[in-house]
C-alpha positions in Angstrom: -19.3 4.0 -103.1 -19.6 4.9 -106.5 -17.3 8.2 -106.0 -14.8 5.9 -104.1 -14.3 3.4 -107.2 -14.3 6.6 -109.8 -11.5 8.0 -107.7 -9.9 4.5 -107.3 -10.2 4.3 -111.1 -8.8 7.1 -111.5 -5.5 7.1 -109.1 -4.7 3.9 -111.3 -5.1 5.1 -114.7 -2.1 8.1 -113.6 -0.3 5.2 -112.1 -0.4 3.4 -115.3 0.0 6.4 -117.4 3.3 6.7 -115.4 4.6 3.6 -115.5 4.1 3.7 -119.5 5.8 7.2 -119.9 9.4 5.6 -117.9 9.1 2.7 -119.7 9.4 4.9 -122.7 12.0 6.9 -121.4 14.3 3.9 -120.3 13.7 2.8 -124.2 14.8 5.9 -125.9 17.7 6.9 -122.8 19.0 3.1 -123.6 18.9 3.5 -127.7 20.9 7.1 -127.2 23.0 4.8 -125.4 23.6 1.9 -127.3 23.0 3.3 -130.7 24.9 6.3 -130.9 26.9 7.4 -127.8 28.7 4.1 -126.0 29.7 2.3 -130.0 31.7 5.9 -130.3 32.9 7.2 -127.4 30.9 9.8 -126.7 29.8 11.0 -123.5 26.9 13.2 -122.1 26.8 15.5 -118.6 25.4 14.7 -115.4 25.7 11.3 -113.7 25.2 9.5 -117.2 28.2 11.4 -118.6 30.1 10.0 -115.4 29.3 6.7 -116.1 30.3 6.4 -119.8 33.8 8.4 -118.6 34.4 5.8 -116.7 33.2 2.9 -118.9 35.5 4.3 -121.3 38.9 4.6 -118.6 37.9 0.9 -116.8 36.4 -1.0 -119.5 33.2 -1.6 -116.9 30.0 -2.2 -118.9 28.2 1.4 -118.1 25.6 -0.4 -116.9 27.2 -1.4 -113.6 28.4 2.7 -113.2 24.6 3.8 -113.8 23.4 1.9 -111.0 27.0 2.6 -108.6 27.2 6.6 -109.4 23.1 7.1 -109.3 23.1 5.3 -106.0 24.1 8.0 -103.5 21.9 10.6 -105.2 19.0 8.1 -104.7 19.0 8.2 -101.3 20.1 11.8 -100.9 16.1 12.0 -103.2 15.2 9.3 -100.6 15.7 12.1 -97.4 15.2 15.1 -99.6 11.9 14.6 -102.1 10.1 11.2 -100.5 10.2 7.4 -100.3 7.9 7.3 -103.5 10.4 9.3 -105.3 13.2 7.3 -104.8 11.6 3.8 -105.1 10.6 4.7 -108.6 14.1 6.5 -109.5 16.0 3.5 -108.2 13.4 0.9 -110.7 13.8 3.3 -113.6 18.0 3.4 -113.1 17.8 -0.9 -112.6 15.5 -1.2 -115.6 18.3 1.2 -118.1 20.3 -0.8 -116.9 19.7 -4.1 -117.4 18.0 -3.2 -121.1 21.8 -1.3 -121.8 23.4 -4.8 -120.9 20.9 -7.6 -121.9 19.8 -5.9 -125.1 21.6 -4.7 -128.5 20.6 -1.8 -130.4 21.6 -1.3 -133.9 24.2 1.3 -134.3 22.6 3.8 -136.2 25.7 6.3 -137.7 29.3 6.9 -137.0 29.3 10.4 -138.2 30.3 12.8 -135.2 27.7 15.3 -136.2 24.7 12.8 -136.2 25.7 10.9 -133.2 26.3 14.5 -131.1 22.7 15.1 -131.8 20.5 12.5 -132.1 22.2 10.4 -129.5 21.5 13.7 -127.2 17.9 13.8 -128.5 17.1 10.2 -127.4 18.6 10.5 -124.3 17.4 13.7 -123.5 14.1 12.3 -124.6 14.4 9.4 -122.3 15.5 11.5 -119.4 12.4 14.1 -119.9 9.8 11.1 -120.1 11.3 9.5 -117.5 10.6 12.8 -115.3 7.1 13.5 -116.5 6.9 9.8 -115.2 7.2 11.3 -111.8 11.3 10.0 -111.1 14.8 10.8 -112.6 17.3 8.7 -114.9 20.3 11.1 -113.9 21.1 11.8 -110.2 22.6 14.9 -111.3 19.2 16.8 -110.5 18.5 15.5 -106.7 22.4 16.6 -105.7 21.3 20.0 -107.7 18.4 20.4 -105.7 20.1 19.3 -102.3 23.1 21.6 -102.7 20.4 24.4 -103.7 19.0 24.1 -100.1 22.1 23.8 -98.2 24.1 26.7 -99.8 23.3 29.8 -101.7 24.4 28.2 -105.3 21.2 27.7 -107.6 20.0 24.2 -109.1 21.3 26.0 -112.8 24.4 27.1 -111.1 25.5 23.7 -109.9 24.2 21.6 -112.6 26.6 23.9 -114.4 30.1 23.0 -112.1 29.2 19.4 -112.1 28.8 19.3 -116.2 32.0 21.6 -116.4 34.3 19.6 -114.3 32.9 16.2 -116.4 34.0 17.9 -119.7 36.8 19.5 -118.5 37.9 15.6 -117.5 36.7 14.5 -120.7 38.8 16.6 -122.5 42.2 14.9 -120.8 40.6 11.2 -121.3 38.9 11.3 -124.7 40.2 14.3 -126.7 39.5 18.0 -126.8 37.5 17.0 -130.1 35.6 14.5 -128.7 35.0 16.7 -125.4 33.7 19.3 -127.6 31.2 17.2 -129.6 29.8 15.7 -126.3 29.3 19.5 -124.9 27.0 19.4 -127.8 25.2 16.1 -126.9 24.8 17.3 -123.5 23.2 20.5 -125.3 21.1 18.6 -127.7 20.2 16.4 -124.6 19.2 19.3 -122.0 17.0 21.2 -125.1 14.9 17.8 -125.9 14.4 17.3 -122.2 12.8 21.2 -121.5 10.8 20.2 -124.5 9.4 16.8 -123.7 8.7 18.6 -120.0 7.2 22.0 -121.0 5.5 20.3 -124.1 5.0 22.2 -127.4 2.5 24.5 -125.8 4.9 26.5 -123.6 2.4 28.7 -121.5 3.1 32.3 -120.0 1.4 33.5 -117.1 0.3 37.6 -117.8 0.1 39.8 -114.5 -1.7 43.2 -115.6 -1.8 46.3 -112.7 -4.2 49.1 -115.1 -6.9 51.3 -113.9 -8.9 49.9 -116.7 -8.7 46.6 -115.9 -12.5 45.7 -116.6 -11.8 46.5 -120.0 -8.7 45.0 -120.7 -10.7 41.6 -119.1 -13.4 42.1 -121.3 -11.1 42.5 -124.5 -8.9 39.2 -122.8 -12.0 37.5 -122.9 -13.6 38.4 -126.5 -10.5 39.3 -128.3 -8.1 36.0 -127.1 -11.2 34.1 -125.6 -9.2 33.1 -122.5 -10.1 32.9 -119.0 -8.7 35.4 -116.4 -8.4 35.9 -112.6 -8.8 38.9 -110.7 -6.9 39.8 -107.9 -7.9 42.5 -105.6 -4.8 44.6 -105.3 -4.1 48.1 -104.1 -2.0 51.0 -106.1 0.8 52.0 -103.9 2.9 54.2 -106.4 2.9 56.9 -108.5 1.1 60.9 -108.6 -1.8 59.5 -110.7 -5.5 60.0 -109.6 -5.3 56.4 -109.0 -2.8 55.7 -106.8 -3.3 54.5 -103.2 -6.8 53.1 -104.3 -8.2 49.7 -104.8 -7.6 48.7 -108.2 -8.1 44.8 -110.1 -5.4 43.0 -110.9 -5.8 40.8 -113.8 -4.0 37.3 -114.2 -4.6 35.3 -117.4 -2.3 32.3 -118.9 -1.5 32.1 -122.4 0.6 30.3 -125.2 4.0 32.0 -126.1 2.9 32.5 -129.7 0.1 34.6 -128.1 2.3 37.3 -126.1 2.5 39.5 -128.6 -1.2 40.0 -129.3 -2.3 39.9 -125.6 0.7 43.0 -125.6 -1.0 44.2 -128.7 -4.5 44.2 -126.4 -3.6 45.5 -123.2 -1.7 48.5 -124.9 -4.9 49.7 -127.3 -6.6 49.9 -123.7 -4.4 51.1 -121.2 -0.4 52.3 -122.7 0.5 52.9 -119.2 -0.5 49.2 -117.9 2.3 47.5 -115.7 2.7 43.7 -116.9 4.4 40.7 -115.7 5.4 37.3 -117.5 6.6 34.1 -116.4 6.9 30.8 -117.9 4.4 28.0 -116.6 5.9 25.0 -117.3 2.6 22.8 -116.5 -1.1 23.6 -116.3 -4.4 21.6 -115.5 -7.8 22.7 -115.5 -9.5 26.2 -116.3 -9.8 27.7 -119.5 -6.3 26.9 -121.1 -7.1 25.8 -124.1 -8.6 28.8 -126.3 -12.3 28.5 -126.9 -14.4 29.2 -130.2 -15.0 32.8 -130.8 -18.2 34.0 -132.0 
C-alpha cells in the first residue's frame, strides 16, 4: 500500500514538473513573440515562422495561424507518437495562443541585431522547455519525423527544405534584409533549444575495445571516478595475439569537458585502444555525476 502511494506520489510530482516547464515555455515562446519578433516583422522557421509570414501578408493576429498551421501536424503526432502526445501539444499551442492575443508584452528593442537574437533566444527557450515538458510548440518536428519514416530524407534533412522554402518566401514578402536577420533568429532559436534540451552538462558516451581493458577500468575509476560497464565482446580483426579471443569492452559516460582526459587515460594504458563517442543527450541514474576522489 505504501509502495503504491510512493509511486502514485511520484507519477504526480513528473506530471506537475511538466506542466510547470510548458507553462514556462509558452511564457518565454509568447515574449519572443510579442516583445521582439511580431512589433518588427521578423519571422522565425518552422510552423511559427509560417504563422508570422502570414500575419504579416493577411493582417490575421498570429495567434489564429498558430493554432490553423499547427493543427494538421497535431494529428499527424496524434497517429504517429500517441494520444498523450498530442493532447498536451494541442493545450500548449491553445495556451501561446491565447497569452499572444489576450496579453501585451513590453517591446523590449527595435534594433535588428538585438531583436535577431534575443527574440530567437526566448523562443527557442520556449520551444526547448516546452519539449522537455514532454510536447511541441512547432509542428515542424512531428511532419520531420513523419516524413523521416515514410521516405529516406532525415529529420535534419527536412527540417532543413521546410526552413529553406520559408526564407526563401520571406525574402519576396519582407525583404532580402529582413529574410536574412530572421535566418539568424531561426539560428539563435535552434542553438538555445539544443541547449535548454541537452542542458549545460552535454554527456558523451566512451566505447573502449583494448586488451587491457581491466586497467583502463581501474584508471576510469580512480583517475575520473566514473562508473563503467562491461561488455563481453569478441576481437574479430587484426594479426595481434589477441584477436579472435574474448576480450572486455568497456562503456563509460562522461561530460564533454572530460574527453580529452579520459583520451589522455586510455592512451597512457593502451595507444592501440579502438574508441567510440557519441553524444547522450539525456541520462538518469548510475554514477553520472563524478564522485569525491580520495
Amino acid at each position: 500500500m505504501i509502495n503504491r502511494k510512493k509511486k502514485h506520489y511520484l507519477t504526480l510530482r513528473e506530471k506537475i514538473k511538466k506542466v510547470l516547464l510548458v507553462c514556462a515555455g509558452v511564457l518565454l515562446a509568447a515574449f519572443g513573440l510579442k516583445g521582439f519578433l511580431v512589433p518588427n516583422g521578423f519571422i522565425d522557421g518552422g510552423v511559427t515562422g509560417i504563422s508570422l509570414l502570414v500575419n504579416h501578408i493577411t493582417g490575421v493576429p498570429v495567434s489564429v495561424w498558430l493554432v490553423v498551421f499547427n493543427a494538421p501536424f497535431i494529428l499527424i503526432g496524434l497517429r504517429q507518437i500517441g494520444k498523450s502526445f498530442a493532447i498536451f501539444t494541442s493545450l500548449a499551442v491553445v495556451g501561446l495562443s491565447i497569452v499572444i492575443y489576450l496579453f501585451d508584452f513590453p517591446v523590449i528593442t527595435h534594433d535588428k541585431l538585438l531583436i535577431s537574437i534575443f527574440g530567437g533566444f526566448f523562443l527557442g527557450a520556449g520551444i526547448g522547455f516546452a519539449m522537455r515538458g514532454g510536447c511541441v510548440l512547432d509542428g515542424t518536428e512531428i511532419i520531420a519525423v513523419y516524413v523521416n519514416r515514410k521516405s529516406a530524407f532525415s529529420i535534419g534533412d527536412t527540417i532543413m527544405v521546410i526552413n529553406v522554402l520559408i526564407f526563401i518566401c520571406a525574402a519576396f514578402v519582407l525583404g532580402i534584409e529582413a529574410a536574412l536577420y530572421s535566418i539568424l533568429t531561426y539560428l539563435s532559436a535552434s542553438k538555445t533549444v539544443d541547449f535548454i534540451i541537452q542542458g549545460i552538462e552535454e554527456y558523451t558516451g566512451v566505447t573502449i575495445v583494448s586488451a587491457k581493458s581491466k586497467e583502463i577500468k581501474e584508471a576510469i575509476i580512480s583517475n575520473l571516478g566514473r562508473g563503467v560497464t562491461l561488455y563481453k565482446g569478441e576481437r574479430g580483426y587484426g594479426g595481434s595475439q589477441y584477436s579472435d579471443k574474448e576480450i572486455d569492452i568497456v562503456f563509460t559516460v562522461v561530460t564533454r569537458l572530460e574527453v580529452s582526459k579520459i583520451k589522455e587515460v586510455v592512451r597512457q594504458i593502451d595507444r592501440k585502444a579502438f574508441m567510440v563517442m557519441n553524444v547522450i543527450t539525456e541520462t538518469k541514474g548510475g554514477i553520472i555525476k563524478q564522485r569525491p576522489l580520495h
